[in-house]
Each structure stands twice: as C-alpha cells, then as structure tokens.
BATORLO-266035 format. One line per 3 residues: number of its first residue (from 1); for each residue x, y, z of N, C-alpha, C. Coordinates in pm, whole numbers, plus 32768, in hexadecimal, padded with zeros to 4 digits. Layout:
% BATORLO-266035
NUM	X/Y/Z/X/Y/Z/X/Y/Z ~ ...
% end
This chain:
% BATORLO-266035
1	7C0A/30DF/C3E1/7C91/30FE/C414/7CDE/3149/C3A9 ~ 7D07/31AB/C3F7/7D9E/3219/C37F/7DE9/31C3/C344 ~ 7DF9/31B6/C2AC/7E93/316A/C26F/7EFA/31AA/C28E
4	7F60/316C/C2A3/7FCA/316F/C298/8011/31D4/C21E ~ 804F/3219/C23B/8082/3274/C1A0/80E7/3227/C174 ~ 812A/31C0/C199/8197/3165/C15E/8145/3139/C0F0
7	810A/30C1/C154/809D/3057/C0EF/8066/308C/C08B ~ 8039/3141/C08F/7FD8/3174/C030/800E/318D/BFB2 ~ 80A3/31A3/BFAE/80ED/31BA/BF5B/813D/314F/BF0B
10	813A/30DE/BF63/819A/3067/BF46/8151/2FF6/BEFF ~ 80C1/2FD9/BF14/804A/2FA1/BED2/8095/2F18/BF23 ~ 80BC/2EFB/BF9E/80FB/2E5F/BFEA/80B0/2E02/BFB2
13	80F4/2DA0/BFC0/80E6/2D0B/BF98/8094/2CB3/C03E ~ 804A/2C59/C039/8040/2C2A/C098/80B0/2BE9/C0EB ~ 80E9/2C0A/C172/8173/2C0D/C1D7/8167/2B67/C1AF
16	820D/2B40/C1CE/8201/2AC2/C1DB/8233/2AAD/C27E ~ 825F/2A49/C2AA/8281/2A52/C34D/82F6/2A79/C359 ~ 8336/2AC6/C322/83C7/2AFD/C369/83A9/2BA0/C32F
19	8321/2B9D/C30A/82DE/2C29/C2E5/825E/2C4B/C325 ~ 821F/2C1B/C372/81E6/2C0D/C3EF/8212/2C83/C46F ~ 81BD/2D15/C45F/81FD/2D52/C4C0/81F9/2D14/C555
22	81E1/2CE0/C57E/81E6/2CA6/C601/826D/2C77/C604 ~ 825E/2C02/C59F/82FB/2BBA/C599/8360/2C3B/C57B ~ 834A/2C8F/C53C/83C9/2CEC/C537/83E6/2D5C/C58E
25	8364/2D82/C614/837F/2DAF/C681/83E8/2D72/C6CB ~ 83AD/2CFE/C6E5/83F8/2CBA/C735/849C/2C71/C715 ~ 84B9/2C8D/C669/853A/2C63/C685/858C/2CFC/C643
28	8547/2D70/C63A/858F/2DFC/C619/85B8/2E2D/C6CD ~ 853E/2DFE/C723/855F/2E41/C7AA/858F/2DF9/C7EA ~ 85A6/2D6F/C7CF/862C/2D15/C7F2/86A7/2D37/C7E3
31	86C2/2D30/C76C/8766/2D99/C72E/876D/2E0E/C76D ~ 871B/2E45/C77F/8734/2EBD/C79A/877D/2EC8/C82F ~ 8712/2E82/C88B/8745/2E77/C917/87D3/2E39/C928
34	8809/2DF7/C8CF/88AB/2DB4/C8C0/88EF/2E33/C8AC ~ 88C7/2EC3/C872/8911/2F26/C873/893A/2F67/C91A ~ 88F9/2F63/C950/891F/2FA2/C9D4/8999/2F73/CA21
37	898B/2EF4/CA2E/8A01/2EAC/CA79/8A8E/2EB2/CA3C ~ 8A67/2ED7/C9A1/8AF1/2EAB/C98A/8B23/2F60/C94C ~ 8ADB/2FD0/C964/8AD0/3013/C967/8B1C/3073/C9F3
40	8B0B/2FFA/CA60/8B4D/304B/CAF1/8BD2/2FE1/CAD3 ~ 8BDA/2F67/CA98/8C6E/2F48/CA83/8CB5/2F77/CA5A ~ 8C85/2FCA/C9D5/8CEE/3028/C96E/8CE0/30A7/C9F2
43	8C89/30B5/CA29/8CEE/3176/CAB1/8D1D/3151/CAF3 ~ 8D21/30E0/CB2E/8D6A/30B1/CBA3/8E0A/30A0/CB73 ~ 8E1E/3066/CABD/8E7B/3050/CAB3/8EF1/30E0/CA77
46	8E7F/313C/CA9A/8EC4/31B9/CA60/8EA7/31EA/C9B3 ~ 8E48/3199/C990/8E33/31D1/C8E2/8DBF/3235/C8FE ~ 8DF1/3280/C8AB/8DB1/3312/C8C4/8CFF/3300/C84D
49	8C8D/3324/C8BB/8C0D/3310/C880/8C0C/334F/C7C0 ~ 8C26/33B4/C790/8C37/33B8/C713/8C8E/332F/C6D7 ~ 8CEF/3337/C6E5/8D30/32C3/C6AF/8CDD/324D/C6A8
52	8CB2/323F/C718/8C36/3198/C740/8C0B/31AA/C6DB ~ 8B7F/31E8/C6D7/8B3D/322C/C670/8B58/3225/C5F6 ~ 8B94/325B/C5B4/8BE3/3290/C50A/8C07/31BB/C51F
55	8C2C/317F/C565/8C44/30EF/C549/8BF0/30AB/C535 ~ 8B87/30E7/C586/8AF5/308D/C571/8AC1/309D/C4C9 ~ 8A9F/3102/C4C6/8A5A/3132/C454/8AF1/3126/C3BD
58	8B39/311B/C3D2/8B7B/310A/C369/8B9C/308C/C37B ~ 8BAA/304D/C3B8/8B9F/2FC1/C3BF/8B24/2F61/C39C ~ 8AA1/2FAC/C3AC/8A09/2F87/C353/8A48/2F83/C2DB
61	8A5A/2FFC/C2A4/8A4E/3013/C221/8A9D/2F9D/C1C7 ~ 8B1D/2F92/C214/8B88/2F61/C1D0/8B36/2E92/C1D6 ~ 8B00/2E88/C22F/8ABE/2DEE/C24A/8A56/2E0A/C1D3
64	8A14/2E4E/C1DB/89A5/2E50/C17E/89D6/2E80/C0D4 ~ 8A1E/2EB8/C0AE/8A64/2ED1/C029/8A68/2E20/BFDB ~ 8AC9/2DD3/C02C/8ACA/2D82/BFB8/8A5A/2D1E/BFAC
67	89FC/2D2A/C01D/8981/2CDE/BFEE/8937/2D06/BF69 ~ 8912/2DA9/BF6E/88D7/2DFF/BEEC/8903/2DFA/BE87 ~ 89B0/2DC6/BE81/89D2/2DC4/BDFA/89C7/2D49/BDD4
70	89C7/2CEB/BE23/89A8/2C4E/BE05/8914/2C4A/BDAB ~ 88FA/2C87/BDF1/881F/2CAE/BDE3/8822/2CEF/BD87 ~ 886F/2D34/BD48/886A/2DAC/BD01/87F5/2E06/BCFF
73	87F2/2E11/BDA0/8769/2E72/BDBF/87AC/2EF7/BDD4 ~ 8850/2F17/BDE4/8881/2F91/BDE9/886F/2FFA/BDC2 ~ 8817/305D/BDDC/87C6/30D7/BD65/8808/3158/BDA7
76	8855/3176/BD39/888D/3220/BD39/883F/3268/BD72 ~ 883C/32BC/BDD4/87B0/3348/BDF0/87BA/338C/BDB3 ~ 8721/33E0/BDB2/8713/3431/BD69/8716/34D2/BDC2
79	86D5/3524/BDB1/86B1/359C/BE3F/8684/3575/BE7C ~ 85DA/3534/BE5E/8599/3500/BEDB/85C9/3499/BF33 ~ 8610/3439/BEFD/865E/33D8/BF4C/86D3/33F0/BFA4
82	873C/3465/BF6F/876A/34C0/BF93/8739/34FD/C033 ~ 86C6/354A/C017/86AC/357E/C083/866D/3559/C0EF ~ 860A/34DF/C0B1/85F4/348F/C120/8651/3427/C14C
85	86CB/340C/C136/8755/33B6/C17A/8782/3415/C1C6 ~ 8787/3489/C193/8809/34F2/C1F8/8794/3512/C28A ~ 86E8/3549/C263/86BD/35A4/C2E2/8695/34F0/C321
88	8689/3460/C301/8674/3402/C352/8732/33F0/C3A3 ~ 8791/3425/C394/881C/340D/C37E/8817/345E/C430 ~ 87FA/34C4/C3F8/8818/3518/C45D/87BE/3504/C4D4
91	8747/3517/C4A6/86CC/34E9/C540/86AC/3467/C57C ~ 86F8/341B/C535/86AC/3381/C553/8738/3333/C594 ~ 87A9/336D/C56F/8824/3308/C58E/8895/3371/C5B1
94	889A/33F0/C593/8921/341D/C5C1/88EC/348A/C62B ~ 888E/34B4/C660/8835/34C7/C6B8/883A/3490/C701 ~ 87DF/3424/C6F7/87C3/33D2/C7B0/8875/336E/C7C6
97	8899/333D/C750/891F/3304/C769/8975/3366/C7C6 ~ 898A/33C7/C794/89E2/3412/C7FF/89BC/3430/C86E ~ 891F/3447/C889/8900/343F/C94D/88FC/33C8/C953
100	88EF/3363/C916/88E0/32D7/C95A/8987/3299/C970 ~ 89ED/32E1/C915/8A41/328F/C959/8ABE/330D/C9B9 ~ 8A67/336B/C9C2/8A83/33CE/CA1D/8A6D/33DB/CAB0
103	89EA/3394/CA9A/89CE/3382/CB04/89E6/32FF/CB71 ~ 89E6/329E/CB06/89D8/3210/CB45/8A6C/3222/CBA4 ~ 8AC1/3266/CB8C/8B38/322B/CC04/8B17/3289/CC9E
106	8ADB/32C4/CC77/8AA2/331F/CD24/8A03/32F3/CD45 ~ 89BD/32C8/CD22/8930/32AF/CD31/891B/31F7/CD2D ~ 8988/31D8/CCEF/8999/3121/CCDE/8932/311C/CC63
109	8972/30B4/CC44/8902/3038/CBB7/887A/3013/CBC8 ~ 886D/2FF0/CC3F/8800/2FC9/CC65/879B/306F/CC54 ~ 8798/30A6/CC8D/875B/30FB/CCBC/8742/316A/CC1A
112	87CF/3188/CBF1/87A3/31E4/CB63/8748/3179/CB20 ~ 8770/30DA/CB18/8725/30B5/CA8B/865B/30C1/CAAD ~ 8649/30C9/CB67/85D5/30D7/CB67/8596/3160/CB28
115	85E0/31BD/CB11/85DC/3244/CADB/8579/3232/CA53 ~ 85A6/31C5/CA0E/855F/31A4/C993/84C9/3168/C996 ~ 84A5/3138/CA27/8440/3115/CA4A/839E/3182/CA4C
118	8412/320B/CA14/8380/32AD/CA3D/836E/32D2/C9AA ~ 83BC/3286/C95D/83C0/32CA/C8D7/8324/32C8/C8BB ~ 82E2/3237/C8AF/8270/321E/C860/81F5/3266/C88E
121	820A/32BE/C907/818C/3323/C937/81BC/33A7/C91B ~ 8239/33D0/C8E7/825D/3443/C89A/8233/3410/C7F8 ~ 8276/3392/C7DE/821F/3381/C72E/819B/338C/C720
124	8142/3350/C7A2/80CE/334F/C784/807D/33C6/C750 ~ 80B8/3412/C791/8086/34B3/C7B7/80C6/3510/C719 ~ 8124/34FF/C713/813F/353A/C694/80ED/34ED/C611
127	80F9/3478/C606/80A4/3429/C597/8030/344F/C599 ~ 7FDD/347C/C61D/7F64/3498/C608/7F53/3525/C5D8 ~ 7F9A/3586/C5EB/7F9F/35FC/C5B5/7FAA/35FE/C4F8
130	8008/35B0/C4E5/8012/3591/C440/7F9F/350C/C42E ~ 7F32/351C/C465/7ECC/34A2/C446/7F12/3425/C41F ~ 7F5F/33E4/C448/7F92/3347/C431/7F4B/32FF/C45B
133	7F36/3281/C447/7F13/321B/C461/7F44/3223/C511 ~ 7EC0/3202/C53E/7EF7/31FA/C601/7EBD/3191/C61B ~ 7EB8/311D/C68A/7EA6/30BD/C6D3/7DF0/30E0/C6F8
136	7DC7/3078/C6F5/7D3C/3091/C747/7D38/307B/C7D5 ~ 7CEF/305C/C80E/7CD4/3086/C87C/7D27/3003/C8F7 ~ 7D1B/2F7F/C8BC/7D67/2F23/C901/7E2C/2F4F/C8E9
139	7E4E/2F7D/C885/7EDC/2F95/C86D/7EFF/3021/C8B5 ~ 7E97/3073/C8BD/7ED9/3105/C917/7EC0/30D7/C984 ~ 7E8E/3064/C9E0/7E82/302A/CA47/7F17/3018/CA5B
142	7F57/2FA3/CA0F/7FC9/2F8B/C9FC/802E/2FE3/CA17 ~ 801F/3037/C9D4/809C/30C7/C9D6/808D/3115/CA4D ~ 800E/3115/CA8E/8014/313D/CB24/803C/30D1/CB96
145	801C/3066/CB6B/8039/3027/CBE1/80FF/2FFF/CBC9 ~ 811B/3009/CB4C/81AD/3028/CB5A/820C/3094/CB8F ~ 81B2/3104/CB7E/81CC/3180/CBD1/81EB/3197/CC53
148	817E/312A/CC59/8190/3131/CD3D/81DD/30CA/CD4B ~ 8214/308C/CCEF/827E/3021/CD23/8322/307B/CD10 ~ 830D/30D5/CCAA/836B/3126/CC77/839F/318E/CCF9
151	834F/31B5/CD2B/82F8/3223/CDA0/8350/31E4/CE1B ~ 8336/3181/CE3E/833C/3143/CEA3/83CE/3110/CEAB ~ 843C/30F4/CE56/848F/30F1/CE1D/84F4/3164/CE47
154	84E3/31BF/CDFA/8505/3245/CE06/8543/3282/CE9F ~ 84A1/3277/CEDE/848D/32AD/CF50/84F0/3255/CFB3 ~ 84D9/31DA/CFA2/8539/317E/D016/8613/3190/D018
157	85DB/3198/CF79/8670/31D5/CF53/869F/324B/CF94 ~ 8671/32D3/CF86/869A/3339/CF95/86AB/334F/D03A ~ 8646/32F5/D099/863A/32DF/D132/86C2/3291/D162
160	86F6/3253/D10F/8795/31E0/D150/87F1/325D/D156 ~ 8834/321B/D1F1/88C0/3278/D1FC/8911/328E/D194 ~ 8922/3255/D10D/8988/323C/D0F2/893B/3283/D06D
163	88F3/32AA/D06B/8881/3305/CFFC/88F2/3387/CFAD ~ 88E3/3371/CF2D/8931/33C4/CED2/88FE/3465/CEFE ~ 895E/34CC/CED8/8936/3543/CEC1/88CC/355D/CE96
166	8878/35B0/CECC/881C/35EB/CE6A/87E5/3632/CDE4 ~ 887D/365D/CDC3/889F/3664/CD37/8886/3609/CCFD ~ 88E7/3588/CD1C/88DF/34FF/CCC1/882C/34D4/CCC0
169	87E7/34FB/CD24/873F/34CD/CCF9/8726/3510/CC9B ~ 8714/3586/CCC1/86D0/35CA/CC4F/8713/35CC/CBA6 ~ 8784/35A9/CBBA/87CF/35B3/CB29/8791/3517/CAAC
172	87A7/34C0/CB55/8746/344A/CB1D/86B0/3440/CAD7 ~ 868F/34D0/CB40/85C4/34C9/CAF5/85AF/34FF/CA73 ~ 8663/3547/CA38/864A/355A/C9C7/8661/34DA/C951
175	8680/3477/C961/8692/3418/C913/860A/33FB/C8F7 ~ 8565/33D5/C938/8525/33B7/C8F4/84CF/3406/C8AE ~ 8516/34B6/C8D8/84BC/34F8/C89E/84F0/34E7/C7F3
178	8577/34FE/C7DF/85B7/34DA/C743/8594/3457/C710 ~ 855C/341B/C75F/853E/3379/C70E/84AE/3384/C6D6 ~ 8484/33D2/C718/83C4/33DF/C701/83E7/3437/C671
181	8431/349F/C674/8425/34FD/C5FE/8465/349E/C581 ~ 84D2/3460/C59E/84EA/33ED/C53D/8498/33AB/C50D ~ 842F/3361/C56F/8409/32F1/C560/8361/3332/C4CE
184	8325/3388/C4F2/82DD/33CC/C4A3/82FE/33FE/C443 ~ 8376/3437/C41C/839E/349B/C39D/83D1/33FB/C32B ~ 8405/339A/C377/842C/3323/C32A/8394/32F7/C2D0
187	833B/32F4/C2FF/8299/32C5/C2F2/8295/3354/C268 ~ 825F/33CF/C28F/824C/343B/C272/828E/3429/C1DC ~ 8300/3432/C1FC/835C/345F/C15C/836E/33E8/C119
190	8334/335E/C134/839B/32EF/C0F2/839B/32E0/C067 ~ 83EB/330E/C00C/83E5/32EE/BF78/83B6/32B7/BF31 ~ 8331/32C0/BED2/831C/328F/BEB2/8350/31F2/BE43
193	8342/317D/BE82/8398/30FC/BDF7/840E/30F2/BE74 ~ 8447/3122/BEA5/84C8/3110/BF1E/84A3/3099/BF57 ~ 84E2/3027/BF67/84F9/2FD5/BFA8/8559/2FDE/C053
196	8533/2F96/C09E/8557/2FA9/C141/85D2/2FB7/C12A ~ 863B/2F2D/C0C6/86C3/2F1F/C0EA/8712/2FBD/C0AC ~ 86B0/2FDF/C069/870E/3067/C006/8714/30C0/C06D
199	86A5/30FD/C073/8696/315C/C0FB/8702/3146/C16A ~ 870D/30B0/C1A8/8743/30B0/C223/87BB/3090/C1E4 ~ 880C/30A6/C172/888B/308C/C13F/88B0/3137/C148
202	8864/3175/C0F8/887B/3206/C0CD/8883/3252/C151 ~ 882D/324B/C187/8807/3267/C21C/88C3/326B/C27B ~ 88D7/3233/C26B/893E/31F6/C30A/89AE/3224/C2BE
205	89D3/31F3/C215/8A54/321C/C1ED/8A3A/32D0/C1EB ~ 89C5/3329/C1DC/89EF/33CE/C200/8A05/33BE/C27B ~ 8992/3361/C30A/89B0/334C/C366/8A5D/3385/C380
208	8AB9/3318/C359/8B59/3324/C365/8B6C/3375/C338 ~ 8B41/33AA/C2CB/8B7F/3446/C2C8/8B9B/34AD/C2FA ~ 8AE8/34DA/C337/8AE1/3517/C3C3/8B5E/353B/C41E
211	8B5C/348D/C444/8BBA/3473/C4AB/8C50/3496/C471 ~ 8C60/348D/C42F/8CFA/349B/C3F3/8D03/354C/C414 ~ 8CBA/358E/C3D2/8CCD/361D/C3C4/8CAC/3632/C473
214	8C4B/362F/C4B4/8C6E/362B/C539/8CF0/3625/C582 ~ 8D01/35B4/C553/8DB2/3570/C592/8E0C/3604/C57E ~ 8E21/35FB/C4EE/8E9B/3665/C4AA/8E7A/36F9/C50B
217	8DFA/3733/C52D/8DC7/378F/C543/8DE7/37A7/C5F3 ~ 8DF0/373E/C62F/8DCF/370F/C6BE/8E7C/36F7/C6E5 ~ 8EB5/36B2/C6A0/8F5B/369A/C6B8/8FA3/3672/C667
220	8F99/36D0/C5D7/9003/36DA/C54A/9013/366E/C537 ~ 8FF9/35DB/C576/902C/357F/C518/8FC0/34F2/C52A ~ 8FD8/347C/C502/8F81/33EA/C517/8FC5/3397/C574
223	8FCF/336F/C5E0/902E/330E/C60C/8FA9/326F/C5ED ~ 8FBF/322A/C596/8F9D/31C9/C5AE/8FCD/315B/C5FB ~ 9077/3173/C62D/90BD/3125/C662/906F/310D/C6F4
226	900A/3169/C73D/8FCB/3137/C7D5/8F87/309F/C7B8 ~ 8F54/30D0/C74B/8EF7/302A/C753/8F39/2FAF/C76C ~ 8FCD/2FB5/C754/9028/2F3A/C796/9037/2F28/C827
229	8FE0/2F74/C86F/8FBE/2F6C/C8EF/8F5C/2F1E/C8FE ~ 8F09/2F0F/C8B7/8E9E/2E8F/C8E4/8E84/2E55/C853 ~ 8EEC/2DF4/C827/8EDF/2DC7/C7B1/8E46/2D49/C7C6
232	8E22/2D2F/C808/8DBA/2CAE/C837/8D4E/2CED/C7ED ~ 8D27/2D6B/C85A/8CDF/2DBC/C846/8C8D/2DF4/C7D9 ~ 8D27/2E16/C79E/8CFE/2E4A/C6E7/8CE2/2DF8/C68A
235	8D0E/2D97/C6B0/8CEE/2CED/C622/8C53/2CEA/C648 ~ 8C1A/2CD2/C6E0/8BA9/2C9C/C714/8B48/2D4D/C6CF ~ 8B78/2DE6/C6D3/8AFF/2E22/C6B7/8B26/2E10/C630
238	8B7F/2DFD/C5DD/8B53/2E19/C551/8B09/2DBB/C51B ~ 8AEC/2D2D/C583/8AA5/2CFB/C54B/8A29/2CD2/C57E ~ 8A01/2D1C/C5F3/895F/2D6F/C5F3/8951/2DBB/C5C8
241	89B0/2E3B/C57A/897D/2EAC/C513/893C/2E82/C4AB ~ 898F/2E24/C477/8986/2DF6/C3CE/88DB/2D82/C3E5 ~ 88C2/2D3C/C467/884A/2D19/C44E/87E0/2D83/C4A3
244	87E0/2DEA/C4A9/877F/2E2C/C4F5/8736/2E8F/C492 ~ 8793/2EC0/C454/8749/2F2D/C3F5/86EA/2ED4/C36B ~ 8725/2E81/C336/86B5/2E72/C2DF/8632/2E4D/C333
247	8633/2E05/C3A8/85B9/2E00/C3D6/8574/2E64/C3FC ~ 859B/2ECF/C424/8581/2F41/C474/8548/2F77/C3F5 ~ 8591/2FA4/C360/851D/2FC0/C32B/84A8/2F8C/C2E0
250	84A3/2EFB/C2EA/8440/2EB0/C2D7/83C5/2E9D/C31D ~ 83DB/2ED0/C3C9/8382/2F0B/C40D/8338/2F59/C404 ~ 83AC/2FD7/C3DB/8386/3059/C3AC/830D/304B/C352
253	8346/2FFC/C2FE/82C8/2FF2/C286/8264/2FB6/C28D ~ 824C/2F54/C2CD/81F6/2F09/C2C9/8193/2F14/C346 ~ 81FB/2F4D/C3B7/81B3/2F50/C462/8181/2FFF/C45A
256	81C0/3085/C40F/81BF/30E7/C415/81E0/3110/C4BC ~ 81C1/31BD/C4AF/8252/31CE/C50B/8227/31DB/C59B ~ 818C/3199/C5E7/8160/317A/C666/81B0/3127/C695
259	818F/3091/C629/8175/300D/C639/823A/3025/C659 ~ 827A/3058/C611/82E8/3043/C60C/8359/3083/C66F ~ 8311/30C9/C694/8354/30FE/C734/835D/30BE/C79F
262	82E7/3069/C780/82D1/3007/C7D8/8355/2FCA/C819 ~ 83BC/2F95/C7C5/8431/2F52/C7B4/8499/2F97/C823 ~ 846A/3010/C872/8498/3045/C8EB/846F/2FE7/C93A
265	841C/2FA7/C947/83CB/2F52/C9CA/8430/2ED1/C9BB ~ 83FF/2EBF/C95B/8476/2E28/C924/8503/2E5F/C97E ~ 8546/2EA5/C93B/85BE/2ECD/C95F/85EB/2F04/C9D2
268	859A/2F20/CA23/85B5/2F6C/CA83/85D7/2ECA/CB04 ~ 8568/2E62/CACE/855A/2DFF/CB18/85FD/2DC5/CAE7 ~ 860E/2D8F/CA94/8662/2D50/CA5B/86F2/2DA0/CAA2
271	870A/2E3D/CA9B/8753/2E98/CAD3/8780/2E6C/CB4E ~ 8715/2E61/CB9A/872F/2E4E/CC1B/873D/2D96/CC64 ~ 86ED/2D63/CC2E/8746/2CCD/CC20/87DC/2CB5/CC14
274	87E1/2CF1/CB97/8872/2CEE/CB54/88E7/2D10/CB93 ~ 88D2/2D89/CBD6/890C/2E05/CC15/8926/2D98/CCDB ~ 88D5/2D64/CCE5/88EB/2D04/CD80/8928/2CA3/CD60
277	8916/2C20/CCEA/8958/2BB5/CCE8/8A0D/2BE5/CCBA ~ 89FF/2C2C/CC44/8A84/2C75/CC13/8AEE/2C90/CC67 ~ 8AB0/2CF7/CC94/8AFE/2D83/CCE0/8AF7/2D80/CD5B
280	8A97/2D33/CDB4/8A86/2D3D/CE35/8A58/2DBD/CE82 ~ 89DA/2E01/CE31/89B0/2E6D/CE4C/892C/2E15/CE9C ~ 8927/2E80/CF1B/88A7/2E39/CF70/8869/2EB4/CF90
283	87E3/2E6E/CF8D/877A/2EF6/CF90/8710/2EB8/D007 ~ 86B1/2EE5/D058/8658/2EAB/D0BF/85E8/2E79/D07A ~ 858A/2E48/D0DD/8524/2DFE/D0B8/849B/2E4A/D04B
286	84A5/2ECB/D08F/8452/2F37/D066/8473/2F3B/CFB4 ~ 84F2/2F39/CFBC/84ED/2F70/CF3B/84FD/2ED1/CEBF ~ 850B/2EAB/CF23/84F2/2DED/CEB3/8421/2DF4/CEA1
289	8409/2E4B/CF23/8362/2E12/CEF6/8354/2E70/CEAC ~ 837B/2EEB/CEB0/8341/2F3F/CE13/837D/2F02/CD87 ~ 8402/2EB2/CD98/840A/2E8F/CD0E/8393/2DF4/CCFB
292	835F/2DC2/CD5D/82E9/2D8B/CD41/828C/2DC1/CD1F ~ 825D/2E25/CD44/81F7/2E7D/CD23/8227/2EB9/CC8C ~ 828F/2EC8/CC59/82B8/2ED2/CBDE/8278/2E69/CB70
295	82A0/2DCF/CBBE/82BF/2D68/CB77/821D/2D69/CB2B ~ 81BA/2D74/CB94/8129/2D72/CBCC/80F7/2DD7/CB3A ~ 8138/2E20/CB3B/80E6/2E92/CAC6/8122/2E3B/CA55
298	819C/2E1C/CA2F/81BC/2DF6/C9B6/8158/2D6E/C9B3 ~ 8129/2D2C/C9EC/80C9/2CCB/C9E6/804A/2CFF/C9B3 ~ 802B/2D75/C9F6/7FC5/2D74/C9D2/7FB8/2DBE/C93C
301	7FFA/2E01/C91D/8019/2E41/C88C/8035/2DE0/C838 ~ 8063/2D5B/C834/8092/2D1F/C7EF/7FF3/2CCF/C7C3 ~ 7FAC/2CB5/C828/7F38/2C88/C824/7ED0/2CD5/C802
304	7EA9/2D65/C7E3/7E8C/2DAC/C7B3/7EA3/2DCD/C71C ~ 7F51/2DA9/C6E6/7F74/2DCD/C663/7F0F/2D15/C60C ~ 7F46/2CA9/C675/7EDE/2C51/C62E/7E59/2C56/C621
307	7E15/2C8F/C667/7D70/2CCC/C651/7D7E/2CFB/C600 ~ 7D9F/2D84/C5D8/7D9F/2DD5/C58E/7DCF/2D81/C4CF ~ 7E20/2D2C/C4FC/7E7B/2D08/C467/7DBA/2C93/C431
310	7D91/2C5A/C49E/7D5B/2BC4/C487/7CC6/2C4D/C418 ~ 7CAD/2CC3/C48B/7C2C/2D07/C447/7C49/2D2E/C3DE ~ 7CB7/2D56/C3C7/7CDE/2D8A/C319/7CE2/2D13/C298
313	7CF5/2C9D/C2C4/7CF0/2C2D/C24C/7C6C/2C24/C202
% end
C-alpha cells in the first residue's frame, strides 16, 4: 500500500484512541454536520454568509490561540508555513464556506450539507493522480456505495415542488469540488515538523483575513453587530469551530486526504438529522433511504480503514 506523504515526513508515533482515524472520522464529520443547521439559523436571521464565515474561522483561531500559548506550541511561520496557511485559507475554508453558507438559505441545510457527501469521489480521483495513498478495494466499495446514497439524495431533492433553483444546485456541486482540491494540497504540501494545531491555528486566522478584506471590498465596512441576531447560534458555532479544526487536522494527518473526505458522509448524515429535529426541515422517504445508503458506505469504510490499520501492525 502507498504511504501517506504526511506520515512520510512526520516519522508518527503509534495513534492512541482519540488518534485513531476512524474515531476521528466520525467525530470531525460529526462537528461538521452541526455546521449546517446552525448555518440556515444565522440566514434566516439575516447575518450575511461572509460575516458567518470570517466568525467561524476567526473564532477557531481565537479558541485555539490560548490553548498554544498554554502549550507553548505557538510557532511563528516561516514562507513555507506561510504559504501553505494562506493557499489551505483560501481553498479549504473561504471557498466552500461561502457556497455553503450561500447556498444553504435557498437549497436548505439539509440538502447543501449532503453536497459534502461527493467530495470523497472528487478526492479520490485527484489523490490518485498525485499517487496518494488510496483505499483498497473494500474502502472504494465504501465511497461508491456512499455515492448512490449521495445520488439518490440529490435526485429526490431536486424532484420536490418546493425544489431550489437550478442555479442554487449547481452552485452547490461546486462546494465538493473545492473540498477535494483542499483536501489533497493539505496532504501534498504539509510542512515538514508542523504540527495539526499550528496549521489549523495559522490556517483560519489568514482564513479571517480573507474574509475581512472581502467584507471592506464587498461593502466598505465590518458590521459585526448582525451576529446579535442569533446570539444562541454564535456561542453554540464558536464552540464547534474551536473543537472541529484541531481534529480535522489530525485526520488530515493521520487518515490522509481519501480517508478524510470521508467526513462528508458523516456530515451530510448528521446535516440532515440535525436540520429535521432543529429546524423542522422535512424531506420524503426516498431521500431518508439514500442517507441510509450513505450511512451503509460510511460502515463499510470504516470497516475497511480497520482492515487496513490491523494489516499494517
């Protein structure tokens, strides 16, 4: 089997269980799916998707800062750290963030966060082009049979009367194409000696930058005052931001960037749960059995990443 270019560079330690990519699929594409719902709370309440955004990611940074200095793992960048924070800044979070929370108020929560569910057969496909480490033959099982749950999903969606523009689809199919190019160039470039929390600290605070110069660029000024429109909201994401990213790149590193797309399947399920008990978004039967057929692949990938982990010891 292909190594991993993280691992090859990083010389890893044997995972302990909260370093266990399985365990960190399943609780990175957990968090994640908590973004959607509360994602159509902040449009519904009128906060404008940049703003969301620039809160999320500067709100990581700012949760994760005083842990690093506690740790005194806080490391100045250098160029290379530099440039891999700003091009992961831009493709991985201020990218799909802005169609995802662009989209979620015309297409609903439910339905964009399944969007994240196509990423891992766009990663697959690019990883294999840069020879990465890919799934064998029981785990690309997995990623297809999440596909037709993804598929099936989609299709039932776009068939309801009440079915978004066709714009809003297609604007959506670009979210997992920017997550796949993320999800590989993170693998590809990762610094050598960089630790997850630095990266995903450095990462999110250019993240806000981005967003700031956007803002100024888009309407001369910052109103942070919208977010007092759904104050619940903003306490509850800043504090799935601040635990999502260090896991997310602990995935990164340890799951590389197939295994870690995966976390669309997670999320997309979690999305749409979330998005019915929450919000009172209802979707038909059809499209509850493709998110089984979702659930069905992440089973079987998950059971695949343990094959795969038990043959490597």
């Amino acid at each position: 089997m292909k190594t991993n270019h993280a691992e090859a560079i990083l010389n890893l330690p044997p995972p302990g269980l909260m370093q266990q990519p399985a365990i960190l699929l399943m609780v990175t594409g957990t968090l994640i799916g908590l973004n959607f719902p509360l994602g159509k709370i902040a449009g519904d309440a009128g906060i404008s998707p940049v703003v969301w955004a620039l809160m999320i990611s500067m709100g990581a940074a700012m949760i994760m800062l005083p842990v690093l200095l506690l740790r005194r793992a806080l490391v100045i960048p250098g160029p290379r750290l530099v440039r891999y924070a700003a091009t992961s800044a831009l493709v991985s979070f201020v990218t799909p963030n802005l169609l995802l929370f662009s989209v979620i108020p015309h297409a609903g929560a439910g339905y964009t966060g399944l969007m994240f569910a196509l990423s891992p057969v766009f990663t697959l496909g690019i990883a294999t082009l840069f020879r990465l480490k890919t799934p064998g033959r029981l785990g690309l099982a997995g990623i297809a049979v999440g596909l037709v749950g993804a598929a099936l999903v989609s299709v039932t969606r776009g068939s309801m009367p009440n079915a978004p523009d066709l714009f809003w689809l297609v604007l959506a199919m670009l979210i997992p194409v920017a997550l796949a190019v993320g999800n590989v160039y993170r693998t590809v470039a990762w610094p050598a000696d960089a630790t997850p929390d630095v990266l995903a600290f450095w990462s999110h605070l250019l993240a806000g930058g981005f967003f700031v110069v956007i803002l100024l660029l888009a309407a001369g000024e910052i109103s942070p005052a919208e977010l007092a429109a759904a104050p619940l909201a903003v306490m509850a994401q800043l504090a799935v931001s601040g635990l999502t990213f260090p896991v997310f790149y602990r995935l990164q590193q340890r799951g590389g960037p197939v295994l870690l797309s995966q976390i669309g399947y997670v999320a997309s399920a979690v999305g749409l749960v979330s998005a019915t008990v929450f919000l009172g978004e209802r979707y038909s039967l059809l499209t509850w059995g493709g998110a089984g057929v979702i659930a069905l692949g992440v089973g079987i990938t998950l059971y695949a990443q343990h094959g795969e982990r038990k043959q490597s010891v």
